[in-house]
Structure formats: C-alpha cells, structure tokens
N, C-alpha and C positions, 0 to 999 in steps of 0.2 A: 502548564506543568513543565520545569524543567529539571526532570531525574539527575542525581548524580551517575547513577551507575545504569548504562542502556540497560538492563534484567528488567529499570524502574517504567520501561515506558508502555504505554498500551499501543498496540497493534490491531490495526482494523484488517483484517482480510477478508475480501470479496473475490469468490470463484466459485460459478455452478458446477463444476467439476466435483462431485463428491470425494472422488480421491485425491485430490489434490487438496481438501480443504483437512480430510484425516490425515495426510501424512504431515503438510503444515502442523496441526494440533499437536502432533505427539512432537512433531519435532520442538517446536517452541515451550510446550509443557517441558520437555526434556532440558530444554536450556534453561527453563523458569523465567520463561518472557509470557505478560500477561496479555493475552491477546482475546478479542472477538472476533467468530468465524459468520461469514454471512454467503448466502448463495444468490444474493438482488441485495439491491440497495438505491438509494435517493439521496440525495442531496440533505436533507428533515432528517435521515436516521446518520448521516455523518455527523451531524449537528449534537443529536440527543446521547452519541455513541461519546463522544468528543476524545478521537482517538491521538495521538502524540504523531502518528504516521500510518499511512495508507500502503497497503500491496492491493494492489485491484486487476484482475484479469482484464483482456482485451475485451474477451467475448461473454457476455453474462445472460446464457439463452437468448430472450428477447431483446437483449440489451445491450448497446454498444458501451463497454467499458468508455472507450474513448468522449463520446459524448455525455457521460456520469462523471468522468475527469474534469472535461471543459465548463462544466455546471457548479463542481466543487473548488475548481480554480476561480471561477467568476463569481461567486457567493464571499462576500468582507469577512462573514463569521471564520470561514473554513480554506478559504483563498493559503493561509499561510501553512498548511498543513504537509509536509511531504507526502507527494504522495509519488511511488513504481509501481509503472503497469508492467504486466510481465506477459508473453504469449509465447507459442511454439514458432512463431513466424517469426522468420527475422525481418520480413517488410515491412511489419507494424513499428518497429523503435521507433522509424522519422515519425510517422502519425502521432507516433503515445506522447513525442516532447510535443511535435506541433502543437496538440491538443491541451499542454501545459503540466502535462506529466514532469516531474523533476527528476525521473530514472527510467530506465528500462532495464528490464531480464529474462534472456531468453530459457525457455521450459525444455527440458524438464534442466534444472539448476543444481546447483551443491548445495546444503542449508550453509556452512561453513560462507559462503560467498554472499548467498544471501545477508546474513546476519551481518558481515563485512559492510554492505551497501547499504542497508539500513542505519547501522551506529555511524558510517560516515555521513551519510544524507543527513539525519538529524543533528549531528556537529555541525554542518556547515550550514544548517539552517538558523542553527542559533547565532553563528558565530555574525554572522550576514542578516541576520535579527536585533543583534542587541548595538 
C-alpha cells in the first residue's frame, strides 16, 4: 500500500505497557491515523496484520523487542517494513539499529515528533523502494 496522504497508513504498535498503548490510541485516533495496538506479538501476526510501519517497544514482558525486530527484518514478507523501536533507555538505540530497527525513540516522546519520524521513515522508505 502506498497512501497518498500519511492519515492513509496503518500503524502496528506493540508495547505491554498499558498506558503507553491508551495514550498512543487516543493520540493517533486524534490525528485519525489508523492504527493496531498489540501488547506481544510474532513475526505470523506482523504478516496477517500487514501494517505500512512498525513502533515496537524494546521490552515486550517476556519478549525482547529487539529479537521480534531481527526476526521481522529477516523474514522477505515483512523484511521491508519500517519499523522504530522506542525505550526509556538511551543504551538501547545502538541495539534497536544493530538489530535492524530503521529508527529509534527515546520514552516518554512528543506525539508531534513521533508522527514527524514516522511520515519521514515511510517517505524514504519508498523513495529508496521504488
């Protein structure tokens, strides 16, 4: 899918953080970005979800963000997908790119910045796509 207008794209986010997944929701509802919220995830529901771009926390309970990253980076389906990981640490950034993360953002964020880093990640993913 490629939207004309970023409003068009869908939004996967994954963070077991409950509040951080309601204040995402209203925020992107508020902007009228259509988004799915997840608190776990796989590699199978990135697939089924088939989101335009990924925000994925570092730490997903049991789960290391980071290794659900390098699994969706290394899958052909879903490999071209942007995806930023975001944490409260700032020592994860190197990790999230190592890992194949295409952004990072440190927590707690502006959505205003957010939104910025997302519409420019998916521009330059297409632009560097087509």
């Amino acid at each position: 899918m490629q939207p004309d207008n970023p409003r068009d794209l869908h939004i996967l986010v994954v963070d077991d953080d409950p509040v951080i997944l309601h204040y995402l929701k209203i925020m992107l509802a508020k902007k009228q970005y259509k988004a799915t919220f997840l608190s776990t995830t796989d590699k199978n529901v990135v697939t089924s979800v088939g989101p335009d771009i990924i925000l994925m926390d570092v730490w997903l309970g049991n789960e290391d963000g980071k290794e659900v990253c390098r699994s969706i980076k290394q899958n052909p389906a879903t490999s071209s997908i942007p995806l930023i990981m975001m944490s409260s640490s700032r020592d994860a950034a190197k990790k999230c790119i190592e890992a194949g993360a295409d952004d990072f953002i440190l927590k707690p964020f502006d959505i205003e910045t957010l939104l910025q880093q997302i519409t420019s990640l998916v521009l330059r993913s297409r632009v560097i796509g087509n």
